[in-house]
C-alpha positions in Angstrom: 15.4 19.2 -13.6 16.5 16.8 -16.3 20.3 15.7 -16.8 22.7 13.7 -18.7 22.9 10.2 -17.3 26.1 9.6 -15.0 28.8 7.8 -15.7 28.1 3.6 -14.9 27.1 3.1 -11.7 28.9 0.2 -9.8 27.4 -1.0 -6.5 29.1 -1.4 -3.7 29.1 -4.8 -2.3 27.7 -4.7 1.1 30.0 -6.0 4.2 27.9 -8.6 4.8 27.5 -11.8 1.8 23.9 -12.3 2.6 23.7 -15.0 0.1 26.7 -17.3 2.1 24.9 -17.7 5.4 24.8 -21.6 6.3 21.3 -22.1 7.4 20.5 -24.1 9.5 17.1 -25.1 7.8 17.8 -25.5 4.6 14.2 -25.1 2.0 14.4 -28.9 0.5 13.3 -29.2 -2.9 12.2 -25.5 -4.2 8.9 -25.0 -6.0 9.9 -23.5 -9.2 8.0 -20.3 -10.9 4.9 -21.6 -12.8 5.8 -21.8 -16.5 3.8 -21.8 -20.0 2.0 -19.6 -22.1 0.4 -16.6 -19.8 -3.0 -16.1 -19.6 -4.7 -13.4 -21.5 -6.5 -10.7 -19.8 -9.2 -8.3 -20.2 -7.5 -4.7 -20.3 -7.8 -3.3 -17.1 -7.7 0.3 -18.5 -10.0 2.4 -20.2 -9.4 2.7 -23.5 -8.7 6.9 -23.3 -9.2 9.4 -26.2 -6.9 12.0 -26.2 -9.1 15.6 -24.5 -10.0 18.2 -26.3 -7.4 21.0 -26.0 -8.7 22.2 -22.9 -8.5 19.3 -20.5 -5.6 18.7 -21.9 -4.6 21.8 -20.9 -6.2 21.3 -17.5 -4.2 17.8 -16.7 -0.9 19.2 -17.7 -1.2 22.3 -15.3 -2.0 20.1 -12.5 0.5 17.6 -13.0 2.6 20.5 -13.1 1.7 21.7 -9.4 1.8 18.3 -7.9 5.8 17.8 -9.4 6.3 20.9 -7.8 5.0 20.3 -4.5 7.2 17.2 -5.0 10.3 19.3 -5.9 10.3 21.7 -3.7 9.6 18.3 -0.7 12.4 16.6 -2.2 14.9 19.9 -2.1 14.2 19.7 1.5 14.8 15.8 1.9 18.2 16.5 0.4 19.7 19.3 2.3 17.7 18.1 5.8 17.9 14.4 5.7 19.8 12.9 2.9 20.8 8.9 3.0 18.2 9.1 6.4 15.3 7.2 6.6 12.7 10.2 6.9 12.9 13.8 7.3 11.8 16.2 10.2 9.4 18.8 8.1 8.9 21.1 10.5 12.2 21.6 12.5 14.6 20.3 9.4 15.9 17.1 11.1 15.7 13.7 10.5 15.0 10.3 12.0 16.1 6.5 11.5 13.1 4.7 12.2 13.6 1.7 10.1 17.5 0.1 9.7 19.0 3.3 8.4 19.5 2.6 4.9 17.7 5.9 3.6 14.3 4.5 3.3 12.9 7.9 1.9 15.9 7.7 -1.0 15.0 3.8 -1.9 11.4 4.4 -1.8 11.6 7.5 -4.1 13.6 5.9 -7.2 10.7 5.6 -9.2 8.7 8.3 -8.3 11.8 10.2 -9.8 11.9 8.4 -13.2 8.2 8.7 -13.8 8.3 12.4 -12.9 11.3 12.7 -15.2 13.7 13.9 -12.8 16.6 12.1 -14.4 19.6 14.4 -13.1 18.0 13.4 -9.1 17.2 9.6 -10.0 21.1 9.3 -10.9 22.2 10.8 -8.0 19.9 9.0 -6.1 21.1 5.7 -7.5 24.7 6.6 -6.7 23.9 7.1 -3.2 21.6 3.6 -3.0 24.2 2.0 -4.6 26.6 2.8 -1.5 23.9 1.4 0.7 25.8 -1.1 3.5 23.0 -4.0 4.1 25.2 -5.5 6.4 25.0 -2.8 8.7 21.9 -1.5 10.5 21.1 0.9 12.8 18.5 -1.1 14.5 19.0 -4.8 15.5 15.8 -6.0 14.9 14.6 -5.6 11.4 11.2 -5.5 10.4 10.5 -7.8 7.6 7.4 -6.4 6.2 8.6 -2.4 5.9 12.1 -3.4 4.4 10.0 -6.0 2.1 7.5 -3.3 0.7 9.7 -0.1 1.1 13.4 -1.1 0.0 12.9 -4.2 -1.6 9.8 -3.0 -3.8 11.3 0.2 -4.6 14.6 -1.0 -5.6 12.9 -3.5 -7.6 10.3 -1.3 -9.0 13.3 1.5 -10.3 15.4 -1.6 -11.9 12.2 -2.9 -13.8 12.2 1.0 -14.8 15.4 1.9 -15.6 17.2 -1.4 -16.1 20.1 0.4 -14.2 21.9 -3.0 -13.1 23.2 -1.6 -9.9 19.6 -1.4 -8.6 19.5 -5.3 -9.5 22.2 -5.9 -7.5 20.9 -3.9 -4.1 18.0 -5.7 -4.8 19.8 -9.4 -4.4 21.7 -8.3 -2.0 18.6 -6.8 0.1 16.4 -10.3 -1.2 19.1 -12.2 0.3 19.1 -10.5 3.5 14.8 -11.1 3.7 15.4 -14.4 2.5 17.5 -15.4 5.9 14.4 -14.7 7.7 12.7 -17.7 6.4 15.8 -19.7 8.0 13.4 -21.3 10.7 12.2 -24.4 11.7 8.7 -24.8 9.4 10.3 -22.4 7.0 7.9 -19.5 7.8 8.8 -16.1 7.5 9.9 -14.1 11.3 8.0 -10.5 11.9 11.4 -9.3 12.8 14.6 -10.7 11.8 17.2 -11.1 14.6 19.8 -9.4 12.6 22.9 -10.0 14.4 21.6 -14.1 14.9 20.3 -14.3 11.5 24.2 -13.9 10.0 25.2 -16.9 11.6 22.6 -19.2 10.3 21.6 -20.6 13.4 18.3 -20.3 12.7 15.2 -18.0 13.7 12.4 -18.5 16.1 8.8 -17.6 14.5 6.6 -15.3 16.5 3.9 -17.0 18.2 0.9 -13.9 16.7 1.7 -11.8 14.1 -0.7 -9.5 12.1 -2.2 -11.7 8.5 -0.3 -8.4 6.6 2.9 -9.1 7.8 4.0 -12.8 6.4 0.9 -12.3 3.6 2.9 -9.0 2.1 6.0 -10.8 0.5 4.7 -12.4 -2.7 4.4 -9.4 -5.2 8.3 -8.5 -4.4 9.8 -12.2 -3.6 7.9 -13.5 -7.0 9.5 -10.7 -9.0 12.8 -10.7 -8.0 12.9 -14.3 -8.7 11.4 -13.8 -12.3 14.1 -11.1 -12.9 16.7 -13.2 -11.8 15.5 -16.6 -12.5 16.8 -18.2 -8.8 13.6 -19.8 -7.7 14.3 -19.7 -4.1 12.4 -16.6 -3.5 9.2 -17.5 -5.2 9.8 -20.8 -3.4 9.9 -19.1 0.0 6.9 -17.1 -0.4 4.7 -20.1 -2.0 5.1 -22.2 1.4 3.5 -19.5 3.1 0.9 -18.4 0.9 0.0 -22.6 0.5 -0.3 -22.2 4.7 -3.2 -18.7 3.6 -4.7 -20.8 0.5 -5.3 -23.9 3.0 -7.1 -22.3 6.0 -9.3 -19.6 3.6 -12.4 -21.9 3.6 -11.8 -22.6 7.4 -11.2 -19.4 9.3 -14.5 -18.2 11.1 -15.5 -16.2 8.4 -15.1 -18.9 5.4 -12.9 -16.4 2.6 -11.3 -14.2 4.8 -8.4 -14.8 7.6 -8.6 -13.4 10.9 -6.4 -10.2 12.0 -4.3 -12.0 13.5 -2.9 -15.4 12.6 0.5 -17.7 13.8 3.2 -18.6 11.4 4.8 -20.6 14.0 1.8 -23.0 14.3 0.8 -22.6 10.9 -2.5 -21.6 12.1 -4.6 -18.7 10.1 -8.1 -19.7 11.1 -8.2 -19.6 15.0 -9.5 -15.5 15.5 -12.7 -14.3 15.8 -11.8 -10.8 14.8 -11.5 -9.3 11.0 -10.8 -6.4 9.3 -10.3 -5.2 5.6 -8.1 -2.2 7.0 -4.7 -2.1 8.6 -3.4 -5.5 9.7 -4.6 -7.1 7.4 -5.1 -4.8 4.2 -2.2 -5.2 2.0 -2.4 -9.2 2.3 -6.0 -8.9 0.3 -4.8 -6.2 -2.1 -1.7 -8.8 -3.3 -4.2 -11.6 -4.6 -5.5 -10.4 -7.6 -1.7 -8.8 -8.2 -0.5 -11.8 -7.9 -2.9 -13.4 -10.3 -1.5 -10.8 -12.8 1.7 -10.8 -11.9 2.2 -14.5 -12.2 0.1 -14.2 -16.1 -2.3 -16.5 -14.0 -0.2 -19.4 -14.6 -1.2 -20.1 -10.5 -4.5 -20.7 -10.4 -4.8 -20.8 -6.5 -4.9 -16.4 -6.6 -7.3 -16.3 -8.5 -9.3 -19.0 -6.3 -8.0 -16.8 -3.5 -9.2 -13.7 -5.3 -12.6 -15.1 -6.0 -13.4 -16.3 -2.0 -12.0 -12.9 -0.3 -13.4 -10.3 -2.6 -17.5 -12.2 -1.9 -16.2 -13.0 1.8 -15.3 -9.2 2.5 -19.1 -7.8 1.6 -19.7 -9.4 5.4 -17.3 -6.7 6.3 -18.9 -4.1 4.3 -21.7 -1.5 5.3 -23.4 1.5 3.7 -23.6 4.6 5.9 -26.7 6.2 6.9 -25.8 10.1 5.5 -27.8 13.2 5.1 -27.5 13.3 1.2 -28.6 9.4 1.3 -25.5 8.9 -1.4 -25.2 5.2 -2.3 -21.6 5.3 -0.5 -20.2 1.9 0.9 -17.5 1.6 4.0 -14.8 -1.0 4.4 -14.9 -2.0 8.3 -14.1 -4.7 11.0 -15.7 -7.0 12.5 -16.1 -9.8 15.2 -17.8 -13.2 14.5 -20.3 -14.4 17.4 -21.0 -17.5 18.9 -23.6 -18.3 16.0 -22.0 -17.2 13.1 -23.4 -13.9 12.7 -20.6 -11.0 12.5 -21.0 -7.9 14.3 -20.1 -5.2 12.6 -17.9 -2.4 14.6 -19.4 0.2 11.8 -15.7 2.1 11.8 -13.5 2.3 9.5 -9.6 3.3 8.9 -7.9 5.5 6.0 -6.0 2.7 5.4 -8.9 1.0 4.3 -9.6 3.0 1.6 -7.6 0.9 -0.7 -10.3 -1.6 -1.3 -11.8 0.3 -3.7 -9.3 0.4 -6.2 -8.8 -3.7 -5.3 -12.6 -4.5 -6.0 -12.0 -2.7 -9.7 -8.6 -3.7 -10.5 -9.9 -7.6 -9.7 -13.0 -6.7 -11.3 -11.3 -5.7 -14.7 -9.0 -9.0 -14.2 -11.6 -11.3 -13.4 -14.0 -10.2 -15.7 -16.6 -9.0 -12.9 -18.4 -5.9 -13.4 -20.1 -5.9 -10.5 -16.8 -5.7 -9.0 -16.3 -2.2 -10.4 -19.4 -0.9 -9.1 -18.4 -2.2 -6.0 -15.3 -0.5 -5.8 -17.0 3.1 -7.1 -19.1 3.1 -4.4 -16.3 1.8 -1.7 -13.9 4.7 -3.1 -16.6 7.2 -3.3 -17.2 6.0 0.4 -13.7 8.0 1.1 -14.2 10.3 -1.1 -17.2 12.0 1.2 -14.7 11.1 4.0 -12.7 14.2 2.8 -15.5 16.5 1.8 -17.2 16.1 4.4 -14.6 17.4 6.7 -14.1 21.5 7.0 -10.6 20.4 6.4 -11.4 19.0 3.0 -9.2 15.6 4.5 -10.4 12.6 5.9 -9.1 11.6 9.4 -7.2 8.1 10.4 -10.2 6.6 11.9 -14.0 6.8 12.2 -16.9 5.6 12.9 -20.6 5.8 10.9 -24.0 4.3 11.8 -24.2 1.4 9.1 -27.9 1.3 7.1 -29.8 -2.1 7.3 -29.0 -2.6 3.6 -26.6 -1.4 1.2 -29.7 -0.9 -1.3 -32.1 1.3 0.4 -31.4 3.4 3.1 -33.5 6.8 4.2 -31.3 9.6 6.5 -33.6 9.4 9.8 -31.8 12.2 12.2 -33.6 10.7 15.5 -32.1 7.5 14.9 -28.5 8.7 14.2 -28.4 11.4 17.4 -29.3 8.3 19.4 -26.8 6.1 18.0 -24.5 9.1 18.3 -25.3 9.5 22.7 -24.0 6.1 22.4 -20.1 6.9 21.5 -17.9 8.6 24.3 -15.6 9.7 21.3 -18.9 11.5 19.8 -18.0 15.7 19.5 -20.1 18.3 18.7 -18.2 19.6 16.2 -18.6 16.4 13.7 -20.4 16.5 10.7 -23.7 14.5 10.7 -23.1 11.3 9.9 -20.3 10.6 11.7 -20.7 9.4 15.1 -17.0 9.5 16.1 -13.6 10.1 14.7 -11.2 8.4 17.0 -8.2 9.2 15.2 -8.3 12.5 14.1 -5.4 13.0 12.5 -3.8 12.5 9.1 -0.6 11.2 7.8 -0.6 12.0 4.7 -1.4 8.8 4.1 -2.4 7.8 -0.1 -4.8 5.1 0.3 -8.0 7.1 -0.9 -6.1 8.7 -3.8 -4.6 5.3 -4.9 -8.1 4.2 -5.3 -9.2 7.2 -6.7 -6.3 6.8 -9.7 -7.2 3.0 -10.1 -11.3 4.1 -10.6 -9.7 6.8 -13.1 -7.5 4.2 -15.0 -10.2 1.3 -15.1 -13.6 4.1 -16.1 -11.7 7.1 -17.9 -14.6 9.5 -16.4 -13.2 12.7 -15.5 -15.1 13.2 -12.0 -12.7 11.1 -10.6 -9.8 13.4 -11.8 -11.7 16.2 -10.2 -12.0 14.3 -6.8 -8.4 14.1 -6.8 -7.9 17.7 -7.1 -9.9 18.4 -4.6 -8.1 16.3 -2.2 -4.7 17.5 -3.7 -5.0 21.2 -2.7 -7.1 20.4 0.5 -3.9 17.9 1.8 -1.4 20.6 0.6 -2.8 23.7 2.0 -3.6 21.4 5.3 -0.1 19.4 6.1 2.0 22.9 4.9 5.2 23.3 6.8 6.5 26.7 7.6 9.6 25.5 5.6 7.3 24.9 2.8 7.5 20.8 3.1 4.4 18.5 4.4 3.5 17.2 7.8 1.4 14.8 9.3 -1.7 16.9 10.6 -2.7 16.2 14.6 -6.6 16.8 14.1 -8.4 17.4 10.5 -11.5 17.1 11.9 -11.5 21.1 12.8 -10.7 23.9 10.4 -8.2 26.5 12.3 -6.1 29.5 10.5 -2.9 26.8 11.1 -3.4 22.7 12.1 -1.4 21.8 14.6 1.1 19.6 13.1 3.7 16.5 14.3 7.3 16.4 12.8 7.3 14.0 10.9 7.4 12.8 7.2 7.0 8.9 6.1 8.7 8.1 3.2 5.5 6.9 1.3 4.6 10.8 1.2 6.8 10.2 -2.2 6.2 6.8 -2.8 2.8 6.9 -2.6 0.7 10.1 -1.9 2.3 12.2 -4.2 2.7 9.8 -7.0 -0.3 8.6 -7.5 -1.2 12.5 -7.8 0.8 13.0 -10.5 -0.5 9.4 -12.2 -3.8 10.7 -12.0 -3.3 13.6 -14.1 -0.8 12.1 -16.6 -1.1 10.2 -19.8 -2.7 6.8 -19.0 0.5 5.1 -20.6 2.3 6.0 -18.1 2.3 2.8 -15.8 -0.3 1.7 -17.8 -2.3 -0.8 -15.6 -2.3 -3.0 -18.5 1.6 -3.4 -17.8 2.2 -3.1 -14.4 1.1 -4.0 -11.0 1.8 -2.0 -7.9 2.7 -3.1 -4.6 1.6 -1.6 -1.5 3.8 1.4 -1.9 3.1 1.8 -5.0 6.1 0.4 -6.8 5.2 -0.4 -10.1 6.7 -4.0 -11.2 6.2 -5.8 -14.7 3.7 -8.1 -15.4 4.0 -10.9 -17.2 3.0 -11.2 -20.5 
């Protein structure tokens, strides 16, 4: 699947000069990138011998299969949904759910490079590179999923390939998320106005947004200002993480923010309710990326760092299971009149991140403990999936949480009652789980990208075995009678066929599929020594 590079690839300038609107408010003063001499860190990787001829063997033929199951997905993108924003798996259509701009072909730049598909990656960059930013299909644009999806990837693929047309989409896109900071208190809107936004009148800040949202812009606004060395972007996303660093020791649960927080009042300790899962995930997982990112020349994420990762055991339980495994669960929780936090003892796929957060911080910070911490948390979804006939872990679920995380004895009497408790409860469940709300899967990549990180950071080969577990398990399970991958309706029974929906999301690639392929490659290959990944797994440079 290799090829010669293409000829130089010129982008096309957008019809729309993001960079000339007149804004109305105007930043002041910008905060510049911190300079000096980075800090040095402990390597976050395992220091891996090369196998014995046999695993070696072993990793290559895997690999192997998961670039195919990505080939033969990406054939299908092509002549189904090319330049669309996701592809229809099961009927061969497509859908524009974002602004159009091919968010499947942005996100998948790198996963092309770092699977070697060279003769693809250039004609994918010739297609970004006639991307129109001035033009969407939507007219409200979502801030956070352009942020993470085409911002990050186009970033990620230019930090890759140093192909200077991906710089350029990238400015032009950065300028385009920049106009959404154009408001009164210089916060960032949940959806930009796009049509209002061009005139520079200014944008009105939602009154609630989800902590995710405005706290999911550093990793890609701080890069693209150290690649290009215009401050403004790093400037931008510093006033609002200042706003996040302020109100950490004063939210309800002192380390943590709550769910839901508003940039318009500048207000993120008013909730009682938290969570470690979606809403408020991937604004956790950027501290300690930061801290690396920035050569922890900032010391406020590492401060940051430090407060949420001993803040979020209050949100963390171990399940009461019939093999008494030392497993731990991220969940949610609300905080009572007198302090105490009640536990909702459920928890979300999405969650399954943490995990790989508590080792990656763990290696960075110098906390072992950490590590433990995030073994047990990813082993936590680990038994999600095996303990499914499916072999995959649903969207959401609940578990009776043990009275401490140290001890804790499988009592059946106790769980069936807890269990007559849940109206979601079915009979079909496997003991230990008292409900699964959500039945369904997405093929979403949190509990691989956790599983890859525990690899990376411990070099022991269980972890590879895990993932090839899961691998064939999501395969065979989300398999499309035109031979792509769906989203799954209900994992939590095993039928001859699962009832499927028609739909792809682009992090299928971005994501799921590459951090497959990372597990079972060399571990120089986006060594976690060089690179941190954002939330969709876009690899960007770290300073060194």
């Amino acid at each position: 699947m290799n090829g010669q590079p293409l000829r130089q690839q010129i982008a096309s300038k957008s019809s729309f000069d993001w960079s000339q609107v007149p804004y109305k408010y105007p930043p002041g003063p910008l905060t510049p990138l911190p300079t000096g001499r980075p800090k040095s860190f402990p390597n976050v990787q395992f220091r891996h011998k090369a196998g014995n001829a046999e695993h070696e063997r072993l990793r290559k033929s895997r690999q192997r299969k998961v670039l195919a199951t990505f080939i033969g997905d990406w054939e299908a993108y092509k002549k189904y949904a090319w330049l669309k924003d996701a592809l229809k798996p099961i009927s061969g259509g497509f859908h524009d759910q974002f602004s159009g701009w091919a968010a499947t072909l942005v996100d998948s730049l790198d996963t092309l490079w770092i699977m070697s598909l060279r003769a693809e990656f250039d004609e994918a960059v010739e297609a970004v590179a006639q991307i129109d930013f001035g033009q969407s299909t939507s007219f409200r644009v979502n801030i956070f999923e352009t942020n993470i999806r085409y911002l990050g990837g186009l970033i990620a693929a230019y930090d890759l390939s140093k192909r200077e047309v991906l710089l350029a989409k990238a400015i032009e896109l950065g300028d385009l998320i920049y106009a959404g900071f154009n408001t009164k208190n210089r916060m960032p809107v949940d959806f930009i106005d796009f049509n209002v936004a061009k005139t520079g009148e200014g944008l009105i800040v939602e009154g609630s947004v989800v902590s995710a949202s405005p706290g999911t812009l550093s990793l890609e606004l701080t890069r693209l200002s150290q690649i290009t060395g215009d401050p403004k972007y790093y400037d931008a996303i510093s006033r609002v993480m200042d706003v996040f660093y302020q109100g950490q020791q004063r939210s309800r649960l002192p380390g943590l923010w709550p769910t839901f927080v508003s940039m318009s009042e500048q207000n993120v300790t008013f909730g009682d309710e938290f969570t470690l899962a979606g809403s408020a995930d991937s604004l956790y997982e950027y501290l300690p990326k930061m801290h690396a990112l920035l050569g922890g020349l900032e010391p406020k994420y590492e401060e940051m760092s430090r407060r949420f990762l001993e803040a979020a055991k209050a949100l963390i339980f171990r399940p009461m299971i019939p093999t008494n495994e030392a497993i731990l669960i991220p969940s949610s929780g609300k905080v009572a009149g007198d302090g105490n936090v009640i536990l909702d003892q459920e928890t979300e796929h999405l969650g399954c991140y943490i995990g790989g957060v508590y080792a990656l911080a763990g290696k960075l910070l110098g906390e072992e403990g950490y590590i433990d911490t995030g073994s047990r948390l990813t082993r936590g979804c680990v038994y999600g999936y095996r303990s499914f006939p499916t072999g995959i872990m649903p969207e959401r679920l609940n578990m009776l949480a043990c009275e401490s995380i140290e001890k804790c004895e499988w009592d059946e009497t106790k769980f069936n009652k807890e269990r007559s408790k849940q109206h979601e409860w079915k009979e079909h469940l496997p003991l230990g789980f008292t409900t699964a709300k959500d039945p369904r899967y997405l093929l979403r990549p949190e509990a691989i990208e956790s599983v890859f990180i525990m690899y990376r950071v411990t070099g022991n080969p269980i972890w590879q075995e895990y993932g090839w577990d899961m691998f064939n398990a999501i395969v065979n399970g989300t398999r499309t009678g035109l031979g792509t991958h769906a989203s799954v309706k209900d994992v939590t029974r095993k039928t001859p066929t699962l009832t499927q929906e028609d739909y792809m999301e682009s992090f299928w690639f971005a994501e799921t599929l590459k951090y497959f392929y990372l597990l079972f490659s060399s571990p120089d290959i986006i060594s976690l020594d060089d690179f941190v990944l954002n939330t969709e797994a876009h690899p960007f440079l770290r300073c060194k």
